[in-house]
C-alpha positions as CSV (number, residue, x, y, z in Angstrom):
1,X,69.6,-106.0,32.4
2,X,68.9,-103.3,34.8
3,X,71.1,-100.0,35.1
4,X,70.6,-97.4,37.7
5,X,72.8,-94.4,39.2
6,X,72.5,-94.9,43.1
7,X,73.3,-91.2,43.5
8,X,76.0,-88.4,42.6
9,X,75.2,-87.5,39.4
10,X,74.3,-83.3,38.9
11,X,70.9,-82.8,37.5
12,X,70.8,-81.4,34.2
13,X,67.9,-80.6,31.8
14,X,70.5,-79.6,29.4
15,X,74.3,-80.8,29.2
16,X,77.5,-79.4,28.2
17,X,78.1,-80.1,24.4
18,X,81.8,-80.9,23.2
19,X,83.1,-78.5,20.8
20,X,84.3,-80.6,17.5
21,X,86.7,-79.8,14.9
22,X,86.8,-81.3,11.7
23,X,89.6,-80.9,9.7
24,X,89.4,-83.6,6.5
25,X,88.9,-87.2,8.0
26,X,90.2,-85.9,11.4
27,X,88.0,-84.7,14.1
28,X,89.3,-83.1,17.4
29,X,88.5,-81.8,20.2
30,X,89.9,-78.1,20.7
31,X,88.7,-78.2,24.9
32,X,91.8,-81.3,25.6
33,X,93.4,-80.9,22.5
34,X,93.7,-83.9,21.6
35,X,91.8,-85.9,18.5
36,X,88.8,-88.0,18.4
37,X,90.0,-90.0,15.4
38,X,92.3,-89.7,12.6
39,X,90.3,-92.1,9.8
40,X,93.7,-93.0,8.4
41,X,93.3,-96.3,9.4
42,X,90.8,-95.5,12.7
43,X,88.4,-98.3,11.8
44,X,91.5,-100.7,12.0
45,X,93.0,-99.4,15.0
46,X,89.1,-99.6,16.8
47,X,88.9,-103.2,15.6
48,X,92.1,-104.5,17.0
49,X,92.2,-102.6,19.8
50,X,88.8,-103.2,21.3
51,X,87.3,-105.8,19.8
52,X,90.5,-108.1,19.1
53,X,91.8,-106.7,22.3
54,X,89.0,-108.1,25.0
55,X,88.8,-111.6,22.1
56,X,84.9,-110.6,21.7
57,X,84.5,-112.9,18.3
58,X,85.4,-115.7,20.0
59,X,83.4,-114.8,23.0
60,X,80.1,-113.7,21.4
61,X,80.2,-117.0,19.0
62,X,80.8,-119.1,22.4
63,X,79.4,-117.6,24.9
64,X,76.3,-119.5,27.4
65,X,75.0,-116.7,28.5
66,X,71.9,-114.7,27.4
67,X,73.4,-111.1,27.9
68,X,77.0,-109.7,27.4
69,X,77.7,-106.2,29.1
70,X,80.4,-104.5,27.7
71,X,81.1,-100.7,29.5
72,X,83.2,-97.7,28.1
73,X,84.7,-94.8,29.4
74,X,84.5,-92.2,26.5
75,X,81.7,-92.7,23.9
76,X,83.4,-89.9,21.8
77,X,81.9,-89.9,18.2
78,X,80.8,-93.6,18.6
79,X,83.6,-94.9,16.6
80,X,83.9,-98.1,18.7
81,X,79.7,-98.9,19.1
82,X,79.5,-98.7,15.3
83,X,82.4,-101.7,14.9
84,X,80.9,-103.2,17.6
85,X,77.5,-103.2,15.4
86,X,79.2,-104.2,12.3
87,X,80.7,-107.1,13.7
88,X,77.5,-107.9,15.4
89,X,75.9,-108.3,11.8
90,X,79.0,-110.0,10.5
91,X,78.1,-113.1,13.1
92,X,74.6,-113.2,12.8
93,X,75.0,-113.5,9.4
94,X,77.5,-116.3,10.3
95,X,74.9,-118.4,12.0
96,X,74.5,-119.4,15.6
97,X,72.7,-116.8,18.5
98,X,74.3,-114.2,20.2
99,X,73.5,-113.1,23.7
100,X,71.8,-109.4,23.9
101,X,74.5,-107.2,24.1
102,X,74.3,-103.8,26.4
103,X,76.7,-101.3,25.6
104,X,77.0,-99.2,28.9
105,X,79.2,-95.8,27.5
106,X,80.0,-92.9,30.1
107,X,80.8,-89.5,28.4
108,X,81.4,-86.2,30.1
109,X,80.7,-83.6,26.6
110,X,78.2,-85.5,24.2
111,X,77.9,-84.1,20.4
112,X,75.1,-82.4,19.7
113,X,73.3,-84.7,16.7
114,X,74.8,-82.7,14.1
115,X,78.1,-82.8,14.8
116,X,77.7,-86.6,15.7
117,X,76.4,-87.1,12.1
118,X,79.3,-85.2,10.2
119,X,82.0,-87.2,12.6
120,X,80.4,-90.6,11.6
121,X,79.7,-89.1,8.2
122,X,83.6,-90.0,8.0
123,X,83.8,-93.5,8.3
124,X,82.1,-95.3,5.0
125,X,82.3,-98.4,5.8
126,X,80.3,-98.0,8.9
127,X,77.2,-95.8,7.4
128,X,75.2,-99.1,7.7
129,X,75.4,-99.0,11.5
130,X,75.8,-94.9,11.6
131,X,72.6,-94.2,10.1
132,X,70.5,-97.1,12.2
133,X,72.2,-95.2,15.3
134,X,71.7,-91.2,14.2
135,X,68.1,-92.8,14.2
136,X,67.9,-93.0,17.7
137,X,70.5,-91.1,19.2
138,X,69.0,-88.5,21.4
139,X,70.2,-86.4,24.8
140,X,67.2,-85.6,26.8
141,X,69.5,-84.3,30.2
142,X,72.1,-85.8,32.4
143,X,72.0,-89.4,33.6
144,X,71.3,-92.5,31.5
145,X,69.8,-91.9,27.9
146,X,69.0,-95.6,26.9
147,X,68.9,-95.9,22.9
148,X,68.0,-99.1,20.5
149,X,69.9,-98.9,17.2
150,X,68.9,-102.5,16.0
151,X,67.6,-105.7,17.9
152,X,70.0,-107.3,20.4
153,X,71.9,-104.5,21.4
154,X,71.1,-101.9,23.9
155,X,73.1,-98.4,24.2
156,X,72.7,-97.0,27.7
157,X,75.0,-93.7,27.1
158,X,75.6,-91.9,30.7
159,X,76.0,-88.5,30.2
160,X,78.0,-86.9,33.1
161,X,81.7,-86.9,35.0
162,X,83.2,-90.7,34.9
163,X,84.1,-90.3,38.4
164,X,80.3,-89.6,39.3
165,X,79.1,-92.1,36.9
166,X,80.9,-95.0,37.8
167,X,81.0,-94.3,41.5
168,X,76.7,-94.5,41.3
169,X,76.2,-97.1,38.2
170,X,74.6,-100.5,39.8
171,X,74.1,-103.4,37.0
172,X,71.9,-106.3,37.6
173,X,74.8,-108.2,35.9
174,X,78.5,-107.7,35.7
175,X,80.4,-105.8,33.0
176,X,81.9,-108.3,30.7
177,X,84.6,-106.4,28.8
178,X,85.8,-102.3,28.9
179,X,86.5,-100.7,26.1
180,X,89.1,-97.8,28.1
181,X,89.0,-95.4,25.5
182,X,88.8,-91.9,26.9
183,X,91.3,-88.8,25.4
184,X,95.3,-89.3,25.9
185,X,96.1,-89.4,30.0
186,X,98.4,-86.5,29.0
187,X,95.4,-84.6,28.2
188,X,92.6,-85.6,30.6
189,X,94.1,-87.5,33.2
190,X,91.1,-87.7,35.5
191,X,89.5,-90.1,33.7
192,X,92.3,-93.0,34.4
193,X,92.4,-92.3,38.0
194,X,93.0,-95.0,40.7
195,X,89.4,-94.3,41.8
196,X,87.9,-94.4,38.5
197,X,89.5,-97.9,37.6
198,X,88.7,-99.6,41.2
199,X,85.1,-98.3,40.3
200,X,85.6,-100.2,37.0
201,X,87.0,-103.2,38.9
202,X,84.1,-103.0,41.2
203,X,81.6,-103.7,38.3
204,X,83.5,-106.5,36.9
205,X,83.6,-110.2,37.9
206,X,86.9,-113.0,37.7
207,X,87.2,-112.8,33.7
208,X,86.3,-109.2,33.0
209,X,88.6,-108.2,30.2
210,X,89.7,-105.0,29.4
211,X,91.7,-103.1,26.2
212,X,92.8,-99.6,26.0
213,X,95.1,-98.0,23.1
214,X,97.4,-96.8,25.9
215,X,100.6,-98.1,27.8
216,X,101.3,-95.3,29.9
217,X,102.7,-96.0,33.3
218,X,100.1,-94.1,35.5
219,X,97.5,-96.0,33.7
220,X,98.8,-99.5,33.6
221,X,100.1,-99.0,37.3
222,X,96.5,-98.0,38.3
223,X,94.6,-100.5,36.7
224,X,96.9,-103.4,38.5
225,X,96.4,-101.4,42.0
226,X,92.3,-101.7,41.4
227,X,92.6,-105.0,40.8
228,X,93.3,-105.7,37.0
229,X,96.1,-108.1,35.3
230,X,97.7,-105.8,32.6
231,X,99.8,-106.3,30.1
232,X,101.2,-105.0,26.9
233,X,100.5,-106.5,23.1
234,X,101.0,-105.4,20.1
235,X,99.1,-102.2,18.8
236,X,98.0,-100.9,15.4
237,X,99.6,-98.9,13.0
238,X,101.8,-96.6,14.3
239,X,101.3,-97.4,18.3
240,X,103.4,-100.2,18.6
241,X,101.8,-101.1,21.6
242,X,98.4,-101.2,23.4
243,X,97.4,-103.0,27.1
244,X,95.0,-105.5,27.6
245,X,93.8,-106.7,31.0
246,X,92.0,-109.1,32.7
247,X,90.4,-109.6,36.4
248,X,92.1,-112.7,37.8
């Protein structure tokens, strides 16, 4: 697949790190005070929500074609691309082929290394897939930093403002399912503007799924005005409810 920003994004030899707090098994972020992850029960709540939520192990098992783009808004820690990997291996060691996956992540404040090894540090059952990642994570910049944990998936993390970044991101192929998954609206409501989500509709094709932990009403009422079918399901733990969404 090819990826390319067609223009609008500030050139930056050097980007803004986010400032992490890590208090336990709970990491947060002071700037939107708001949390990256509480562990009690985070892998669970990243596996129903994302990868239940847009059906991707029925998907990747039955899907014809030879490449699946899935895009995010808010890479975070990388909580959701490491279950993504693990149920990646989980398949493959089920039998059958999967179709190259591309894992197109937009995030505003990237950890420096470090800190992104003491957040993923946290969850155990993912050091498989943290350490193949920590081996090739690196920030050289704004723009796209392309990254190749394992064969058959691709991270293209975009560092820069999700407005920016999804206004100039051109795929050769359509995005197949979001993973919405920035900080709480409350907290950071730019990134689930009306403009950011028709941007987001814009890349997708009749199909397109989308999950996101929230249900708020801005949210949910913009992703139906750019184009999306929401609606709400049951969540995980102690969020009763999440949305999931399709393009019609």
């Amino acid at each position: 697949m090819e990826i390319s920003l067609a223009s609008g994004i500030p050139s930056a030899s050097d980007p803004e790190y986010a400032t992490i707090s890590i208090d336990g098994e709970t990491a947060g972020s002071p700037v939107f005070d708001d949390v990256y992850f509480s562990d009690a029960g985070g892998y669970l709540e990243s596996e129903h929500v994302f990868i239940r939520g847009n059906r991707l192990p029925e998907r990747l098992r039955t899907g014809n074609g030879t490449e699946f783009v899935i895009g995010e808004t808010g890479f975070g820690t990388g909580r959701n691309l490491l279950v993504l990997m693990k149920l990646l291996r989980e398949l493959r060691e089920q039998g059958g082929t999967l179709p190259e996956i591309h894992f197109v992540t937009m995030e505003k404040f990237p950890l420096r290394p470090e800190d992104l090894k003491k957040a993923q540090g946290i969850f155990r059952n993912l050091s498989r897939e943290a350490g193949l990642f920590q081996g090739c994570y690196r920030i050289a910049g704004s723009g796209i930093q392309t990254m190749v944990p394992e064969p058959g998936i691709t991270v293209h993390l975009i560092i820069g403002d999700v407005l920016d970044i999804s206004t100039a991101l051109r795929l050769s192929r359509p995005v197949d399912a979001w993973f919405l998954d920035g900080f709480s609206p409350a907290r950071n409501p730019d990134m689930w503007s009306l403009p950011v989500m028709r941007n987001l509709f814009r890349l997708s094709i009749p199909g397109t799924t989308l999950a996101t932990y929230t249900v708020s009403g801005t949210v949910r009422r913009n992703l139906n005005a750019a184009g999306f079918a929401t609606v709400k399901v049951s969540g995980c733990g102690r969020k009763r409810e999440m949305t999931v969404g399709e393009v019609p």
